[in-house]
N, C-alpha and C positions, 0 to 999 in steps of 0.2 A: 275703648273706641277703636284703638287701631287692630285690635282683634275684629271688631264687626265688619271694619274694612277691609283687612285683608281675606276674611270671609266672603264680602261682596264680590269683591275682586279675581278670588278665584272661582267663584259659581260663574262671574263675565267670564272670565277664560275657558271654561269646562263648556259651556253656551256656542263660543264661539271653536271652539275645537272640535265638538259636533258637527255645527254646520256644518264647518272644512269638508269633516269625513263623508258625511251626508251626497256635499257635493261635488265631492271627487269620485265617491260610489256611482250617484247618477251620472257622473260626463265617461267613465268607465262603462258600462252598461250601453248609455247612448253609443259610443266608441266600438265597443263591439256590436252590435246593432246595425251601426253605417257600413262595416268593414263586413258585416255576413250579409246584406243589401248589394255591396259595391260586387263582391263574390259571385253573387245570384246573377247579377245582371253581366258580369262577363260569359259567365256558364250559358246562360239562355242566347249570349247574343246580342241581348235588346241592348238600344243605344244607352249610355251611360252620359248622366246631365246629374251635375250639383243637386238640380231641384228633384228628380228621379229617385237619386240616391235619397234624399232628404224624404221623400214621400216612402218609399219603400220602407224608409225605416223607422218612419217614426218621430220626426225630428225635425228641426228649423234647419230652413237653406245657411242661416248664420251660424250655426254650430259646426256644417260643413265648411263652410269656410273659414272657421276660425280655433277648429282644432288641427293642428299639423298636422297628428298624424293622418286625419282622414283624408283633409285636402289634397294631403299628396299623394295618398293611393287611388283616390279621385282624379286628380290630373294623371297621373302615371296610366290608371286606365280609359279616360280617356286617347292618351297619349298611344295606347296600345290597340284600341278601336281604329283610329287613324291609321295607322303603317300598315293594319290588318288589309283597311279598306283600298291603300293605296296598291299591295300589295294583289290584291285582287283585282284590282283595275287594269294591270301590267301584265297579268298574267295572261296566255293565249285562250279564247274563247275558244271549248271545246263545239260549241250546237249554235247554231243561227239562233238569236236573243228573239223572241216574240213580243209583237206589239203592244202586248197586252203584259208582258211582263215587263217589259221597259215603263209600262204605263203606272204599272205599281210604283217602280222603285220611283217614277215622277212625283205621285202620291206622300210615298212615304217621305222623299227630302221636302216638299212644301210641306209636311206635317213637321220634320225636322225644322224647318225657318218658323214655323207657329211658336212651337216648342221653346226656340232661341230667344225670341223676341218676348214672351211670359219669362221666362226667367229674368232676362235683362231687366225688364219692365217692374217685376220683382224687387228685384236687388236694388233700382233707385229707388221705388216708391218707399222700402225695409230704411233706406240710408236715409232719407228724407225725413225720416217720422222718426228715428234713434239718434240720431246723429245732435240734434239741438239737444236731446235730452241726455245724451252722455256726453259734452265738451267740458262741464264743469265738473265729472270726476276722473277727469284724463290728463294723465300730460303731457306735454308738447308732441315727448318724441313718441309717446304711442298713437298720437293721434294721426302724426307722421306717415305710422307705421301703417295704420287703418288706410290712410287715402292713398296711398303706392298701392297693398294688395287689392283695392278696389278699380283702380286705375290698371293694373295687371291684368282684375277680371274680367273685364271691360274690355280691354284691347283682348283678351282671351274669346271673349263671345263676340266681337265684332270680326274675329278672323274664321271662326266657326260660319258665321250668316255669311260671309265670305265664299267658302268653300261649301257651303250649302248652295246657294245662289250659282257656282260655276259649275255645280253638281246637278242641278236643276236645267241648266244652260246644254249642259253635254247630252244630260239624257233627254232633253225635247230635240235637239240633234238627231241625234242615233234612232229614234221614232219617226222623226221625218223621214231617214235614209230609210229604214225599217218597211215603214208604210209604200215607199215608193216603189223599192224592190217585189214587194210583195203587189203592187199593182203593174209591174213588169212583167213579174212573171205569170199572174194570171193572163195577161194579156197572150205574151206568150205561147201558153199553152189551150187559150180559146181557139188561136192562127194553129198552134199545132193541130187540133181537132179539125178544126174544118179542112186541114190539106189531107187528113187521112180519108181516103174513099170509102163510099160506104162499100156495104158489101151486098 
């Protein structure tokens, strides 16, 4: 008898020592996957979003946020998109910016605040629908843990639509100015024309 048992016993363990490997294999895989995504999108340029990264590679926005390493190479570039962009804000305009090109970048930050607001929108409706279903195999202090880095997130993407929205603000600004100079100077150089005599 305690032979069959400890036979059973170690077939449970050999079972559950697979999964393990199983799913260490796959969060490894997914890991590198977000981290060669997160790569690409600094190289190309294109904005860098939790949900982005998570689409490029293949993968749940929660897995982004909930393996450290990615999250933080996540934030980190993030974090490096920023000072890029501020960075370039400071710096002296080498050519007179065109209408039509301030009009873009208008474009692209209200694509940016669409973008914020899906993810956001995401990430409660993900906590709403997990959150009941995983409080009875948590506990306390991880659960703790979960609503601090979600409350982080949170204040992470409410300072983004933030800076989108002042981003948005500057550049219908600088179109206005843009526009008006440029109806200056036509104006200008119509009065220039007709003072030149004909010949």
């Amino acid at each position: 008898m305690k032979s069959a048992a400890a036979s059973s016993s170690n077939d449970r363990n050999a079972r559950v020592e697979r999964l393990r490997a199983s799913r260490a294999k796959d969060s490894e895989e997914k890991t590198t996957r977000a981290l060669d995504a997160l790569d690409g999108l600094l190289r190309s340029g294109r904005r860098i979003t939790v949900s982005q990264v998570a689409r490029d590679a293949a993968v749940s926005t929660w897995f982004v946020y909930n393996q450290p390493q990615v999250h933080r190479a996540v934030q980190e570039g993030i974090a490096s998109q920023r000072e890029r962009v501020r960075q370039d804000s400071t710096a002296p305009v080498a050519q007179q910016v065109s209408p039509a090109g301030l009009r873009t970048d208008l474009a692209l930050a209200r694509e940016e605040i669409k973008d914020l607001k899906r993810e956001r929108d995401q990430l409660l409706n993900r906590v709403r629908l997990s959150l009941g279903a995983e409080l009875d195999g948590v506990n306390q202090n991880e659960l703790i843990q979960r609503v601090q880095r979600l409350e982080q997130r949170n204040t992470a993407l409410n300072e983004e639509l933030s800076e989108a929205r002042n981003r948005i603000a500057t550049l219908e600004d600088r179109l206005r100015e843009t526009e008006d100079d440029l109806t200056a100077a036509r104006a200008g150089l119509r009065r220039a024309m007709r003072a030149v005599p004909s010949s």
